[in-house]
C-alpha positions as semicolon CSV with decimal commas, in nm:
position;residue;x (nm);y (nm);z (nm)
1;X;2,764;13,577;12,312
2;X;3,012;13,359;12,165
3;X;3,254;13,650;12,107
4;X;3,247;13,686;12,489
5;X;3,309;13,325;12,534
6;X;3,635;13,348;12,355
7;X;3,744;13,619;12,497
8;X;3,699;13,457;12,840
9;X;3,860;13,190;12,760
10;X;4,162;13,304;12,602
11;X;4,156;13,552;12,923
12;X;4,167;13,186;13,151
13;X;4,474;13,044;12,919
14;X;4,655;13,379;12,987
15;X;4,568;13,344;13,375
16;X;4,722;13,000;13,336
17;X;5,030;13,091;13,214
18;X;5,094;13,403;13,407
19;X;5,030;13,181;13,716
20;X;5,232;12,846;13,633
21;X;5,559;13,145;13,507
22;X;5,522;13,307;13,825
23;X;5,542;12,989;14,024
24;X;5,850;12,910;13,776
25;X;6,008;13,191;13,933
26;X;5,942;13,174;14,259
27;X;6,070;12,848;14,257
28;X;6,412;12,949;14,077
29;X;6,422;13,216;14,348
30;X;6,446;12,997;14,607
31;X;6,658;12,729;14,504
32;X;6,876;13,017;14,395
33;X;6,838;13,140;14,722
34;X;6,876;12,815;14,934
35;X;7,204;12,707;14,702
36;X;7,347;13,090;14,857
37;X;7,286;12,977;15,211
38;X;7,340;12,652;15,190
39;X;7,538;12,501;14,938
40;X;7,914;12,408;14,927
41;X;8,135;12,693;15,071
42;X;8,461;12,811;14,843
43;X;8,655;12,607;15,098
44;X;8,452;12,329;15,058
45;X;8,525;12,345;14,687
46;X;8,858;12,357;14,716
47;X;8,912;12,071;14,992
48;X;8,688;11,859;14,765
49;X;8,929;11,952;14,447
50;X;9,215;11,922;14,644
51;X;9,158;11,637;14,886
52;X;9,183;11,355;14,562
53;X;9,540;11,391;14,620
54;X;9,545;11,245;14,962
55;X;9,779;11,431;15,055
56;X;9,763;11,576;15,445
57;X;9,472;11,834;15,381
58;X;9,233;11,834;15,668
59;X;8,910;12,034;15,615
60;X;8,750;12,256;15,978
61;X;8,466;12,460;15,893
62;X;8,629;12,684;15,693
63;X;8,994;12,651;15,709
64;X;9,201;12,402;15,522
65;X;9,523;12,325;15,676
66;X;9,817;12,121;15,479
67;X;10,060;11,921;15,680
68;X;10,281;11,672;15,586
69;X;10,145;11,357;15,735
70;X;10,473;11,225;15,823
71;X;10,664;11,554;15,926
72;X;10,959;11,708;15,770
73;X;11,144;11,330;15,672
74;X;10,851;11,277;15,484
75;X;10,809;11,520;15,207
76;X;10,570;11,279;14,992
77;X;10,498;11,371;14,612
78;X;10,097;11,367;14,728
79;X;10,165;11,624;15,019
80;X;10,352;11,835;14,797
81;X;10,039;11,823;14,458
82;X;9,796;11,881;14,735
83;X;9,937;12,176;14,881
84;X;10,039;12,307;14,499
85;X;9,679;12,223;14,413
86;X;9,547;12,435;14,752
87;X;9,764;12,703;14,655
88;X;9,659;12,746;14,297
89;X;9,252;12,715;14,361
90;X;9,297;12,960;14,657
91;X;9,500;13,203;14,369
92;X;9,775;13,218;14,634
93;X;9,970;13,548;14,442
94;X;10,334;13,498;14,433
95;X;10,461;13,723;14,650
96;X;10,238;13,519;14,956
97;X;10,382;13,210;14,881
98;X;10,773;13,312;14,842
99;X;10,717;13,406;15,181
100;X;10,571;13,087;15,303
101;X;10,828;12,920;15,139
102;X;11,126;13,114;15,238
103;X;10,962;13,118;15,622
104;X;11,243;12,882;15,830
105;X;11,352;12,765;16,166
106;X;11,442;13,088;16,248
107;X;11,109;13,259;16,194
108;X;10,902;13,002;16,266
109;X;10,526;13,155;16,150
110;X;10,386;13,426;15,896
111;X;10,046;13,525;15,774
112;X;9,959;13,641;15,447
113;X;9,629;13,773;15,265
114;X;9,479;13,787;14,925
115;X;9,161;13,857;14,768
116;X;8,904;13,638;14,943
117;X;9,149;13,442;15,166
118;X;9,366;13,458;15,459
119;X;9,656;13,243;15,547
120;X;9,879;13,151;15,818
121;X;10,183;12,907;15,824
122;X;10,444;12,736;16,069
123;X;10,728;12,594;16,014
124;X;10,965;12,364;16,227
125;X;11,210;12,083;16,199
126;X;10,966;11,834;16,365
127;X;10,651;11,954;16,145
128;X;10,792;12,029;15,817
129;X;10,528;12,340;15,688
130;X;10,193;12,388;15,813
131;X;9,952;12,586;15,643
132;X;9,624;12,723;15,737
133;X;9,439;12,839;15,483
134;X;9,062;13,027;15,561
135;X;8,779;13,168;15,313
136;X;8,725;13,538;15,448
């Protein structure tokens, strides 16, 4: 009798533990979960990186546009490290941002994409350079 007694209740510890892991899991599951639908989107990363700078960045769902806060006169060294820093946790490539920068009067607006993101500028003597920048 007492060899079934042991058995039984090293049977009940193992019911323990497979119970409290499982409800381990599930629990990881949904935080996991609930952190994928709910947590910080990329562009709310990068306003919240960016944004320290104080530097014109303005945060809409999720686009993040850069404008110089006191128009074209006004290049500021904070509007110019928060747009460097928006360009360089977006991963802006090169080629996107020679365009943006070489976009004038004349032109006026371009749009550019990259892995993840989408972009879209103006520029005028009034506004200086606007950038849009959205999480696809």
């Amino acid at each position: 009798m007492s060899n079934f007694a042991d058995k039984s209740s090293v049977n009940r510890k193992l019911l323990f533990a497979v119970i409290g892991l499982s409800i381990v899991l599930v629990v990881v599951a949904v935080v996991f979960v609930a952190s994928t639908f709910f947590g910080d989107s990329r562009s709310d990363d990068v306003f919240a990186t960016c944004s320290e700078a104080q530097g014109g960045l303005t945060l809409d769902g999720e686009t993040i546009t850069s404008s110089n806060p006191g128009g074209a006169g006004e290049r500021g060294t904070a509007y110019t490290r928060a747009r460097g820093c928006l360009l360089a946790e977006t991963g802006m490539p090169p080629s996107v941002e020679d365009r943006m920068m070489w976009t004038g009067t004349d032109v006026g607006k371009d749009d550019g994409q990259w892995e993840g993101w989408k972009a879209s500028w103006t520029y005028d003597l009034d506004d200086g350079l606007v950038l849009s920048v959205t999480a696809d």
